[in-house]
C-alpha positions as CSV (number, residue, x, y, z in Angstrom):
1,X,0.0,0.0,0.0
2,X,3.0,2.5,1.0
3,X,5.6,2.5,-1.5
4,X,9.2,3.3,-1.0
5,X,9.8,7.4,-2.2
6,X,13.5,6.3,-3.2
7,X,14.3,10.1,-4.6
8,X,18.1,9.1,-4.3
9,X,19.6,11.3,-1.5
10,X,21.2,9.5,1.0
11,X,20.5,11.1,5.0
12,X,23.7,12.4,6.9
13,X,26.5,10.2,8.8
14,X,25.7,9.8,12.1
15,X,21.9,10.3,12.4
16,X,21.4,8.7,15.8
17,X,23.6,11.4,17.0
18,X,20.7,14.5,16.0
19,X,18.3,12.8,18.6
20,X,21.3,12.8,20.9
21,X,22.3,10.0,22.2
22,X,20.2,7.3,24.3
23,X,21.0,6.6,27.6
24,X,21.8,2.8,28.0
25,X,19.1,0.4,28.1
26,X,18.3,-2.6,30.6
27,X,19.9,-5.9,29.3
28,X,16.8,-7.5,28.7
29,X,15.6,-4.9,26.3
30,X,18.3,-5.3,23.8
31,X,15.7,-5.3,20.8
32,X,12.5,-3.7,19.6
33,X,9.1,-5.5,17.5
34,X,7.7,-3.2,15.5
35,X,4.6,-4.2,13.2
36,X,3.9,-1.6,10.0
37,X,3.2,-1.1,6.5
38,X,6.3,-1.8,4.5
39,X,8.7,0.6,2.6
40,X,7.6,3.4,4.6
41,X,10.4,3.9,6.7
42,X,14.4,4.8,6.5
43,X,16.6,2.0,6.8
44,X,19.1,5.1,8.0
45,X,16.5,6.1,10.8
46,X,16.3,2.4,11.9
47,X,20.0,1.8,12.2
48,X,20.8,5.1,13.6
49,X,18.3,4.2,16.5
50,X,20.1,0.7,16.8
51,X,23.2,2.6,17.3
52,X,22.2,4.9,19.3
53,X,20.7,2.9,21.4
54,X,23.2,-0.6,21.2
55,X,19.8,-2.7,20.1
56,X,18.2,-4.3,17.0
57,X,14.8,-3.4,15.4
58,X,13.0,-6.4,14.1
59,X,10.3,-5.1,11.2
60,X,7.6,-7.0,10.7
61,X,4.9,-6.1,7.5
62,X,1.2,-5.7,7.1
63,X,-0.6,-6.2,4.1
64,X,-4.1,-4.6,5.5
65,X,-5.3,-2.2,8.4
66,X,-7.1,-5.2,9.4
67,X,-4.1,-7.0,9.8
68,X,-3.0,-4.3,12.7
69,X,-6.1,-4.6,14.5
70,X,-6.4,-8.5,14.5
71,X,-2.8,-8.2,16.1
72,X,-3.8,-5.7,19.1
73,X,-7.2,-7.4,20.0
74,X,-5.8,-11.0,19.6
75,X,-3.1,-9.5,22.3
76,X,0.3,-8.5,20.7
77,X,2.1,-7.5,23.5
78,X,4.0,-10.7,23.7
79,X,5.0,-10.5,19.9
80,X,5.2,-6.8,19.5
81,X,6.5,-3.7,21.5
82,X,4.9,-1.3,18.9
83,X,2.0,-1.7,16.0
84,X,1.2,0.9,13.0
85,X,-2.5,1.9,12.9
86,X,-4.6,4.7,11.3
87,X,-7.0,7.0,13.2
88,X,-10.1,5.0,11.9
89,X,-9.3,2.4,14.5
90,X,-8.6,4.1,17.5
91,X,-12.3,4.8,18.9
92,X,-12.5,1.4,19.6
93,X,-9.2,0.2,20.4
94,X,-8.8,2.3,23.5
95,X,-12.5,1.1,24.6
96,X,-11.3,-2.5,24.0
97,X,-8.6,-1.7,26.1
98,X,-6.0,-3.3,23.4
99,X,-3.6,-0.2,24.1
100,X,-1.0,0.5,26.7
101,X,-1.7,4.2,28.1
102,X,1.2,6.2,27.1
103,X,3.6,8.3,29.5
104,X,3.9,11.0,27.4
105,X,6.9,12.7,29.7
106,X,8.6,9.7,28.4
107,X,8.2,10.9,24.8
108,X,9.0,15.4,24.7
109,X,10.0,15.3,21.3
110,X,6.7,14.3,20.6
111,X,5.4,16.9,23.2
112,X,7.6,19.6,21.4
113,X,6.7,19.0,18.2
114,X,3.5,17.6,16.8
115,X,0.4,19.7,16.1
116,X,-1.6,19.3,18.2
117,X,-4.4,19.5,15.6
118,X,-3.8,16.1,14.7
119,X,-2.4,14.9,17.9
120,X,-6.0,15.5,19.2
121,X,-7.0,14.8,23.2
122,X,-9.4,11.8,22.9
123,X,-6.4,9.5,21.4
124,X,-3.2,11.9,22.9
125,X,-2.2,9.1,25.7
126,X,-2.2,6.3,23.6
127,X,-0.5,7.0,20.2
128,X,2.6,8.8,18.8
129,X,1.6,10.2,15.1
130,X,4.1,9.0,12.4
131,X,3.4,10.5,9.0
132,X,0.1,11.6,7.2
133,X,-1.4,11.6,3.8
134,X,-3.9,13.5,2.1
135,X,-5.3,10.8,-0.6
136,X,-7.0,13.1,-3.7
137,X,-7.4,12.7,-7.4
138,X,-4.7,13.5,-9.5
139,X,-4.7,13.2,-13.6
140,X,-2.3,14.2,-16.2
141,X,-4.0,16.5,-18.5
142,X,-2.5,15.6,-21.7
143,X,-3.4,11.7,-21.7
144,X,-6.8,12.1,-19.2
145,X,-10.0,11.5,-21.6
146,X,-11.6,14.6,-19.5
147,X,-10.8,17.7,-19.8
148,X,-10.9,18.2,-15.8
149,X,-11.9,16.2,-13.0
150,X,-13.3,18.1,-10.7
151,X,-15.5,15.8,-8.1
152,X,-15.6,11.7,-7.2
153,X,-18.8,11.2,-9.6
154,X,-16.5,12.1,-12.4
155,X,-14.5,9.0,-11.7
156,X,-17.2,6.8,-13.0
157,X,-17.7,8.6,-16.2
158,X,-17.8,5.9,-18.5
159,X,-14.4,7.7,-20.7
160,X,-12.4,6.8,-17.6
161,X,-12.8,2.9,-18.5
162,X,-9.6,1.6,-17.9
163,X,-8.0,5.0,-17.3
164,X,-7.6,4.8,-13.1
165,X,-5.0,3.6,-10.7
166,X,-6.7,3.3,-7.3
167,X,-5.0,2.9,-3.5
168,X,-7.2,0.4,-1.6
169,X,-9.0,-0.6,1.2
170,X,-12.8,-0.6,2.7
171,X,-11.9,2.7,4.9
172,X,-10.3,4.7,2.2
173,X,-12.8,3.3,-1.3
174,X,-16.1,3.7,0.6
175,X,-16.3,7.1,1.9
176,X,-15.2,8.6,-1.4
177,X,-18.7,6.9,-2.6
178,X,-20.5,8.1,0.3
179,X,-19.4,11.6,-0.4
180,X,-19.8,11.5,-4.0
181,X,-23.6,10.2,-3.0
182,X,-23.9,13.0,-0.3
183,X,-23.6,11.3,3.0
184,X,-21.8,11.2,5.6
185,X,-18.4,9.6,4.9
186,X,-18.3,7.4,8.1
187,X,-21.9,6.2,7.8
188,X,-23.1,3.4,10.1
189,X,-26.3,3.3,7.7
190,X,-26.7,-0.3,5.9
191,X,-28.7,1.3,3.6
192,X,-25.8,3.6,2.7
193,X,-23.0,2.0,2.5
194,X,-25.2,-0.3,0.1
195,X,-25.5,2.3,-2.2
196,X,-21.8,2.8,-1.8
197,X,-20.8,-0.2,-2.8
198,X,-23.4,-0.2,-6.0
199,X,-21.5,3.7,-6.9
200,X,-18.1,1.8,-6.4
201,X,-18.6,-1.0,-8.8
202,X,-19.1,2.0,-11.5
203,X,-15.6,2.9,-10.1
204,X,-14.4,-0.6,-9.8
205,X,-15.1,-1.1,-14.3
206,X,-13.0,1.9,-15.0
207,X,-10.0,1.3,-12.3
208,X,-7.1,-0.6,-14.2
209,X,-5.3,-1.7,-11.3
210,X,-5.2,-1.4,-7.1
211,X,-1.6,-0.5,-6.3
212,X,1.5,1.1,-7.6
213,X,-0.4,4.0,-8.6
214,X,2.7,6.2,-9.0
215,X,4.3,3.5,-11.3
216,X,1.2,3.0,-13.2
217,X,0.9,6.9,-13.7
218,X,4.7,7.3,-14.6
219,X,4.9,4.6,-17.1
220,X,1.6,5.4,-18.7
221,X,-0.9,3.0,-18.1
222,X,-2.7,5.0,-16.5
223,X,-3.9,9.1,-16.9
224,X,-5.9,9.1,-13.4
225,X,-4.9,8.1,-9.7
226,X,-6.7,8.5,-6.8
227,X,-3.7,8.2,-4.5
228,X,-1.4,10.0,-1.0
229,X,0.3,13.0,-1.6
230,X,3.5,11.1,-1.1
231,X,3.1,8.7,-4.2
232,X,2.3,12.0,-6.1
233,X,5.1,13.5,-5.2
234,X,7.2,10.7,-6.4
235,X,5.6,10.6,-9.5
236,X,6.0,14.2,-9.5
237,X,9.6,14.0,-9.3
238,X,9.7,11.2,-12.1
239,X,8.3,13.0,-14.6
240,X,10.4,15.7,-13.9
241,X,9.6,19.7,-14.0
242,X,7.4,20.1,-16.6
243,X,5.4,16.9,-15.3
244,X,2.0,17.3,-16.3
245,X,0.3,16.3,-13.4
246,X,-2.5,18.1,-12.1
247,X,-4.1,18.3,-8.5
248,X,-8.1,17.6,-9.2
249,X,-9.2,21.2,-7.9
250,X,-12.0,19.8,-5.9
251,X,-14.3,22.6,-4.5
252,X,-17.4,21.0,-3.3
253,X,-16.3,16.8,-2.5
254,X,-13.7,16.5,0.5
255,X,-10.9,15.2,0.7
256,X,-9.4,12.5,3.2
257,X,-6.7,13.3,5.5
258,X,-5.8,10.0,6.9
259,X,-3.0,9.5,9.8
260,X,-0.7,6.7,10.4
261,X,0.0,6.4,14.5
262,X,1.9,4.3,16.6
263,X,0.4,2.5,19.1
264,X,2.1,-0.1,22.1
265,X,-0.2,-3.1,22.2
266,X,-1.6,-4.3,26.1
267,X,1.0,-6.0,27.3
268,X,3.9,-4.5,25.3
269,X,7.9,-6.7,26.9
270,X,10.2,-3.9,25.8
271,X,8.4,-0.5,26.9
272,X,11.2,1.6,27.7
273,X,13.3,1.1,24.2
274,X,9.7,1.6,22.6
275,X,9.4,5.0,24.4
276,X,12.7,5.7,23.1
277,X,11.7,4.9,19.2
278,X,9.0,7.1,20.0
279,X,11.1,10.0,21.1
280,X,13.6,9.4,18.2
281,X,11.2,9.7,15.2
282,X,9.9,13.2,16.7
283,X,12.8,14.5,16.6
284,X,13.2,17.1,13.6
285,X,16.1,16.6,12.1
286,X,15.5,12.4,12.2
287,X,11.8,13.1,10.9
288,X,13.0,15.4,8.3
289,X,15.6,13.5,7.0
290,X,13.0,10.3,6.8
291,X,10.8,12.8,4.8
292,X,14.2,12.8,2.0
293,X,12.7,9.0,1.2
294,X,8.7,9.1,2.1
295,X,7.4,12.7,1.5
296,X,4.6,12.3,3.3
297,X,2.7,15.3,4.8
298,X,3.7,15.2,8.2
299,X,1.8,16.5,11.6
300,X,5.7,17.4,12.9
301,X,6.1,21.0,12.4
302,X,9.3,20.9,13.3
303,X,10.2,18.8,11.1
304,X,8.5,20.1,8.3
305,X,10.4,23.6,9.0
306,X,13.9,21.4,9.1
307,X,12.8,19.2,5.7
308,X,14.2,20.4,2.6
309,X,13.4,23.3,-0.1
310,X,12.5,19.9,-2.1
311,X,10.0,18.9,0.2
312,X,8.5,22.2,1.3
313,X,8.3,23.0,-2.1
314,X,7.2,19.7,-3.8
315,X,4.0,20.7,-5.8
316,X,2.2,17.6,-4.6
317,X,1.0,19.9,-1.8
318,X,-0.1,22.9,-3.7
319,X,-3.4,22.2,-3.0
320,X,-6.6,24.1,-0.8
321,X,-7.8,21.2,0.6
322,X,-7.1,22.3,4.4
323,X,-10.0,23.8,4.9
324,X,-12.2,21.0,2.8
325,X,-11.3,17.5,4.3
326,X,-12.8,14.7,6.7
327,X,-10.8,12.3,8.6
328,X,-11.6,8.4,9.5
329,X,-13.9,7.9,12.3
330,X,-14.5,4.8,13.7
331,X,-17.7,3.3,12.8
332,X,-17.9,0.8,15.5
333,X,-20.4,-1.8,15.1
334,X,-21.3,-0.5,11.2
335,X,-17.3,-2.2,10.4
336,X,-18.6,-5.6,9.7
337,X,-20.9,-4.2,7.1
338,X,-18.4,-2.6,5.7
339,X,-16.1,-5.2,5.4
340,X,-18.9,-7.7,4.0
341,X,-19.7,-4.8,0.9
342,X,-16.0,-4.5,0.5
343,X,-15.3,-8.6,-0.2
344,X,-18.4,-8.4,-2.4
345,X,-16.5,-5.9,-4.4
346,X,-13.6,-7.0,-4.6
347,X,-14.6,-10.7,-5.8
348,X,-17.0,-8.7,-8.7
């Protein structure tokens, strides 16, 4: 789902020393489970924390949000000191009581740093935000069969046949068809999300593959994507400074700002080198050299104001969507309808 942003800059010797340097850690916690998507990290931010901190970081992969959450409520903590999930999740998660409640003392960078904005008070003690992505429409206006796409019901126009490279997923497909139908994006309504799914197998005839977007785009096969900012901006950079790439200039539809958060499952055997992690990726220069490989958005303003001209400048975020977006919300016990529309589309 998250692919690598390899833009070919390499992140400065010593990059454990910029978070300074960890004080030693107990004997027994001499290494650190963490459970993510993959490609969506530096291997230079992972082995400057192993360095800093005399330890190993064993990465384990998702596939699926899904995956996450079956982790944390089957109970993790034995298998894993820290798990990726996204905001849509975390309603229920703390309710379950799946999480460990964070010391946030134990964690200033993160104090110091994020916004607060997206770092929000009903999931501040039991999470550490990692990187964000705004996922729009984006088309290249030389190859696109329209002339402009300019809201989601134009993404089943019948000249699009073939024409779209999609991201995935029930949480990130379904509310674009519950806007484009003019309800609530994070409907618990059966009824809705049933018309959702009959609006998304429109979409589903004219999407030429799930995945890859970016490559798809770049190489051609396809003119539209509905994609993160951070695969745009790799595309962007492919197809170089007259790229023809255009940001759909949505005024009406919103757009989804999803978040990807750390969370330590119930349970979790190496807390204290896990509060350390937590520290070390909220540190600005560490999180703005990551953003050299995945540019992301990201709710660090510090390290936003420390990232490169490149990435402050990368026209993958000249866009007015700040004012015009909705975020996940957990839908609770309207998930398993969801999830039952979403495997009917996906075998059709």
């Amino acid at each position: 789902m998250k692919k690598a942003m390899a833009l070919g800059l390499s992140l400065v010797m010593g990059l454990g020393m910029l978070a300074g340097t960890a004080s030693a850690v107990s004997a027994e916690e001499t290494e650190l489970n963490i459970y993510m998507w993959g490609d969506y990290i530096s291997d230079d931010l992972i082995s400057g924390f192993e360095e800093a901190n005399g330890c190993k970081v064993n990465l384990s992969f998702m596939s699926d949000n899904a995956d996450a959450v079956n982790k944390l409520t089957a109970g993790a903590g034995s298998d894993y000191d820290l798990i990726m999930t996204c905001d849509a999740y975390m309603e229920s998660l703390i309710a379950g009581g799946y999480l460990e409640e964070l010391d946030i003392s134990k964690v200033p960078n993160a104090e110091a740093n994020l916004n607060k904005a997206y770092w929000t008070e009903d999931i501040h003690n039991y999470c550490v935000p990692y990187l964000m992505n705004y996922i729009y429409v984006v088309y290249n206006k030389e190859t696109c069969p329209l002339e402009e796409i300019t809201c989601y019901n134009d993404l089943i126009k019948p000249e699009l046949a073939g024409q779209i490279g999609s991201v995935d997923g029930a949480r990130n497909l379904f509310p674009i068809a519950l806007v484009a139908l003019g309800y609530d994006p994070n409907s618990r309504e059966e009824a809705e999300i049933k018309e959702a799914y009959e609006w998304l197998t429109q979409y589903n005839a004219n999407v030429l593959a799930y995945g890859s977007t970016e490559q798809n785009m770049v190489s051609g096969a396809v003119s539209v994507m509905f994609t993160y900012d951070g695969n745009t901006a790799w595309a962007m950079d492919q197809m170089g400074e007259d790229n023809p790439l255009v940001i759909a200039p949505f005024t009406e539809d919103p757009v989804q700002l999803g978040m990807d958060l750390y969370v330590m499952p119930k349970g979790a055997e190496h807390q204290e080198l896990a509060y350390k992690f937590l520290d070390y990726i909220c540190d600005p220069e560490v999180m703005a050299a990551n953003l050299v490989e995945f540019p992301y958005s990201c709710p660090n303003d510090a390290a936003v104001e420390a990232a490169s001209d490149e990435y402050k400048n990368s026209p993958a975020f000249d866009f007015d969507y700040k004012t015009n977006i909705f975020f996940q919300e957990d839908v609770g016990d309207a998930l398993p309808i969801y999830d039952q529309y979403y495997q009917m589309l996906k075998v059709g």
